[in-house]
C-alpha positions, 0 to 999 in steps of 0.5 A: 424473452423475459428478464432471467433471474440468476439460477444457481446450482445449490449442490450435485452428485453423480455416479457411474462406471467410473465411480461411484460419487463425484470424488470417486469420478474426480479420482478417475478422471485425474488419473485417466483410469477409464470405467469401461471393461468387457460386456458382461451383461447377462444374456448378451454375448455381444463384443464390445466394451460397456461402463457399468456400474458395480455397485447396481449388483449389490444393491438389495431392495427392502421388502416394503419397496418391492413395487419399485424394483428395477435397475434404474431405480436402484441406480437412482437409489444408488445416486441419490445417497451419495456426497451431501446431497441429500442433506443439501435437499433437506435444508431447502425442503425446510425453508420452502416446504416439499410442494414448492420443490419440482423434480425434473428428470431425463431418461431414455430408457426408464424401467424397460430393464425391467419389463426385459426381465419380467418378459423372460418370465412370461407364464404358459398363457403369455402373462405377466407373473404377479412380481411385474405387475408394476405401473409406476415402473413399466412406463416412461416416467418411472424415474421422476415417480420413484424419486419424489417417492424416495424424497417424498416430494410434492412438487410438479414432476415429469421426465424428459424422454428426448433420448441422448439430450434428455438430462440436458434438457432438464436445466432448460425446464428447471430454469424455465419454471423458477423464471416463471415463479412455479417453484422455488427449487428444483432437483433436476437428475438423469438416469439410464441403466444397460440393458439388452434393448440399448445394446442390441439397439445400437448393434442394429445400427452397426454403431457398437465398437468391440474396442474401448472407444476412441472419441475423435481419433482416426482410428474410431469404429463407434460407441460404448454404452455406459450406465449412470445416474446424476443430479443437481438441486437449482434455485434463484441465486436471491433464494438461499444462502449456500450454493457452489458459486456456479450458476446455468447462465444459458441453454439452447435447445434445437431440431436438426429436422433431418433424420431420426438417427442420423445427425444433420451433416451440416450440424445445422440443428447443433449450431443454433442450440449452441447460438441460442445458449450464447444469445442467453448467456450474452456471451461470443465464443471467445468467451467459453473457456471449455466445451465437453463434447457429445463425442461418441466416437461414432463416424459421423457424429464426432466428424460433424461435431467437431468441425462444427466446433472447430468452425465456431470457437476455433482454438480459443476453447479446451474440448474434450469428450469424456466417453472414454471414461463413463461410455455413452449413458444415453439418457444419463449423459447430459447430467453426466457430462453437465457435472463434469464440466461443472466439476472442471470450472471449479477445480481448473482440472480440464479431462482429456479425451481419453483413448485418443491417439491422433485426432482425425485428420478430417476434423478440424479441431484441437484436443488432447488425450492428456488432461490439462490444467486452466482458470475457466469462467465458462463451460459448455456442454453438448448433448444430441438425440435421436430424433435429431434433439440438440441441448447446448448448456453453458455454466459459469461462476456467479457474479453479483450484479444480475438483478433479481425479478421477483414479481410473478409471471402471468402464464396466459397465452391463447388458443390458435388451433386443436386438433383431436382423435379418438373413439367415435371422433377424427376431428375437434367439430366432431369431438364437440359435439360428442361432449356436448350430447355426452354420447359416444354411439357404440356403433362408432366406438371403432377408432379411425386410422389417423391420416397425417398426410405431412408425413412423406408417404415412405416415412408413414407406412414406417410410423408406429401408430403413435407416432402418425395419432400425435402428428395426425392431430399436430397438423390439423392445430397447425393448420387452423392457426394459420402459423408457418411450422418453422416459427412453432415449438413443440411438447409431446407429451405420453403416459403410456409409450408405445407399448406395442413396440416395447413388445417387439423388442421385448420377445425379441429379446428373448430369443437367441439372436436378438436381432432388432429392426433398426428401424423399430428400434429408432422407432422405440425413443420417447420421443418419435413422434417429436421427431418426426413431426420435425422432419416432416415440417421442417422445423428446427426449433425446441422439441420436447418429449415428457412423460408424467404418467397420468398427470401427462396432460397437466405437465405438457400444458405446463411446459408449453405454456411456460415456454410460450410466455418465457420465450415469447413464442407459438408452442403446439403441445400434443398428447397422445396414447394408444391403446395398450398392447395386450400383454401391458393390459394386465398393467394399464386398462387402456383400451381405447386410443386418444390423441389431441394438440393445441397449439397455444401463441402469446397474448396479442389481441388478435382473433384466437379460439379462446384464451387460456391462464395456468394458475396454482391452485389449492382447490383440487376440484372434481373430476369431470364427468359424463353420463356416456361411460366411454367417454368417463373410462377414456378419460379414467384410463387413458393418461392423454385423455385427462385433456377431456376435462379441458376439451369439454370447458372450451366446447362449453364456451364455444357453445355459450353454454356454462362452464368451469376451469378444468383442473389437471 
């Protein structure tokens, strides 16, 4: 791994159920008021506890934002404003200019609140009304495009989607990209807002307690779902001259490569992100003075979490879930509990498992419903997904002996293997030889049936289409380089999402039972097709989902190069889209399918397909074009096929024919 510069936190806020700004929050958690309170989201009768944010019903949008509108995004709004935060991003816009500053955001369920909505108020023909026609809030990187929208930055963008680990995962990139000099700070954040989708999601899986929850405790009967929104502003400690004094000095990001909505009953995928944020923070066990648990008060998840820990740390660390005061915020929760843990190292206050009365038996662990008071010089916190997604963050008080690396990285690495499907094309010998003639035969244009035989056969007749396009092309990149799929991490990137199943669940919920498969609904995370790549492969190392809308191609290469140079291992980036669901057709012109996987490997002289540099550059450049108009409207409609442009350059070299750097 590459030598780490010392990546200090300039400055954070949050809101949520139990306040709105983290003064309000500290206010709670010092008096263990909790934020939770009956369900009373419109259109849903379910019985069960929620931590919503009041605050949400209050805010109005100015006329000229319309655009923007949706729950999450008032959220955001909402987040953003408060403590000085804003002024703290001022100063480091000055002193680095707006296009230096990145903005890497975690969701889980973006906008969809709003395509909910906007579903309820369909016309006679089953169309969209004109206010809901909103592209850059009905898709999964809604979240990243409203803030540099409201903060008017330039930087490179993208959101996580790797369900309940995606605003963890946020400081592994952010660290990630100053390490490698391609900012020079960033607004990492988190937001996930109630809706009907989430609620009768988890109802599907019979996870919904009708109780307050009780993380831990013998008498824990499942989840409450909560709202929130939270951010941070990271640079290198050498950079600026104010910053809290608390810096992320490790991650460790894992697959359980075992089930979609189930966690490894070993906690198998947990333990290697929790060994992996030690390794990097050079730190033993012994060391972390304080651990914030993922702790759902789900059966399965505490009793497996918390005898992994017990197993680990014994009872050298403070542990505790902070659920009982904010719920579970799914995407929002990393960040949430992230700060927390922060807010705990600065001011010595430990929470409490709020709820608790007795700790399961059954569970070896210690922990106290109480809050406790203690000097910590490293926290921890856990965050663990659908898809079998694992984050471990530790943060700790900065020291002044990390030696700074201000030379810039070369991000090169090379090209193991492709793998592509399309209009016309099922393989890369096919897809070459399309951009090279510059013709797509309309008799071909019907898009085969991906076959990703690495699926198990009762898990792929359950696969959105998607899902078996993405780890179609994975496995045939895999098998041209020859590598062992436990040794590769994985980037899967999407525009779009799977607007079929948002769909479903959409009219679903619109009727009166709103009974969803939980099948579709574990189907329905961003990041399904990591998911199942994993399992079917096996593999437990760093999978990642992002979404930057039409630059998701640019961003994917973007976080899997930097990963491959950084950690010094095989990275498989994959981007995909289908074709839009009808009802999306009125918002996205995607009308035919794409997916395509490289799988990229550190520079070592041996044989490769091609070798490939990521450089900063000033020069947009043009767009590629093709004298065949389907080739030119994938490209122009669907985001994964933005790749074209790259493709064509390395069919061009392999051709011998000239070529240019392809611009993303």
């Amino acid at each position: 791994m590459v030598p780490k510069q010392e990546i200090v936190i300039v400055d954070y806020e949050a809101t949520c159920a139990a306040g709105t700004g983290i003064k309000a929050i500290s206010a709670a958690i010092n008096s263990q008021t909790s934020g939770l309170r009956p369900n009373d989201i419109e259109h849903s009768q379910l019985s069960t506890w929620i931590g919503r944010v009041g605050d949400i019903d209050n805010y109005s949008w100015a006329d000229d934002q319309l655009e923007w509108q949706s729950r999450n995004n008032a959220l955001i709004d909402i987040g953003l404003s408060q403590g000085s935060l804003l002024s703290s991003l001022a100063q480091l816009k000055a002193q680095f200019g707006s296009a230096r500053i990145g903005v890497v955001m975690g969701s889980s369920t973006s906008s969809i609140d709003r395509s909910e909505t906007a579903y309820r108020e369909l016309d006679e023909q089953g169309n969209l009304a004109h206010e809901f026609i909103q592209d850059k809030v009905l898709n999964p990187h809604a979240p990243g495009l409203f803030v540099a929208h409201r903060l008017d930055l330039d930087g490179p963008n993208m959101t996580i989607n790797t369900a309940c680990s995606s605003s963890a995962k946020v400081f592994a990139t952010a660290t990630r990209w100053l390490n490698a000099g391609i900012v020079d700070a960033v607004l990492v954040g988190g937001a996930d807002t109630l809706c009907l989708s989430v609620l009768h999601g988890f109802h599907s899986l019979q996870l919904i307690s009708e109780s307050p929850c009780k993380p831990f405790d013998a008498r824990r009967d499942g989840i409450n779902l909560g709202e929130a929104a939270g951010f941070a502003l990271l640079a290198k400690a050498g950079s600026v001259s104010q910053h809290t004094g608390i810096r992320v000095s490790g991650y460790g990001e894992s697959s359980d490569a075992h089930h979609m909505s189930h966690p490894h009953p070993d906690g198998e995928g947990a333990r290697l992100a929790i060994e992996q944020a030690l390794q990097q923070a050079n730190l033993q066990p012994d060391n972390i003075d304080y651990i914030n648990l993922h702790g759902t008060a789900s059966r399965a998840n505490d009793h497996i979490e918390g005898n992994l820990i017990g197993k680990m740390f014994g009872d050298t660390a403070l542990a505790s879930s902070t659920k009982g005061w904010t719920g579970h915020t799914l995407g929002a929760a990393g960040i949430i509990e992230s700060i927390l843990a922060i807010e705990a190292l600065r001011s010595g206050i430990v929470p409490g498992t709020l709820h608790l009365e007795s700790v399961d038996p059954d569970i070896a662990i210690r922990m106290s419903a109480h809050n406790q008071t203690a000097n910590l010089q490293h926290v921890m916190s856990n965050s663990f997904g659908f898809g079998g997604n694992n984050a471990s963050l530790i943060f700790s008080r900065t020291t002044s002996s990390m030696v700074q690396q201000p030379q810039p990285l070369k991000l090169e690495c090379e090209l193991g293997g492709m793998g592509v499907w399309g209009p016309g094309f099922n393989d890369w010998a096919r897809l070459k030889q399309l951009l090279l003639k510059d013709s797509i035969d309309d008799a071909t244009l019907e898009t085969s049936t991906p076959k990703p035989e690495v699926i198990p056969a009762n898990e792929r007749r359950r696969a959105p289409l998607p899902v078996r396009a993405a780890v179609d092309v994975s496995w045939q990149a895999l098998q041209q380089s020859g590598i062992p799929a436990e040794q590769v991490a994985c980037v899967f990137g999407s525009g779009l999402g799977d607007t079929e199943i948002t769909d479903y669940m959409c009219r679903v919920l619109t009727t009166q039972d709103k009974q969803l498969s939980p099948t579709k609904f574990h189907n329905s995370v961003h990041n399904a097709a990591a998911g199942y790549w994993t399992i079917s492969t096996h593999c437990m190392k760093s999978a990642n989902s992002i979404a930057s809308y039409q630059m998701s191609a640019g961003l994917a290469l973007l976080e899997g190069i930097t990963q491959c140079v950084l950690h010094n291992e095989p990275v498989l980036i994959t981007l995909f889209d289908t074709a839009a669901h009808e009802t999306y057709r009125q918002i996205f012109a995607c009308e035919h399918s794409f997916a395509a996987a490289l799988l990229i490997k550190p520079i070592s002289g041996d044989s490769s397909l091609a070798k490939m540099c990521l450089t900063e550059s000033a020069y947009a450049g043009a767009e590629p074009r093709w004298t065949n108009p389907t080739l030119n409207k994938l490209y122009q409609d669907n985001p994964a096929a933005k790749l074209l442009g790259l493709l064509d350059t390395i069919a061009r070299i392999e051709a011998g024919a000239p070529a240019e750097s392809s611009i993303l």
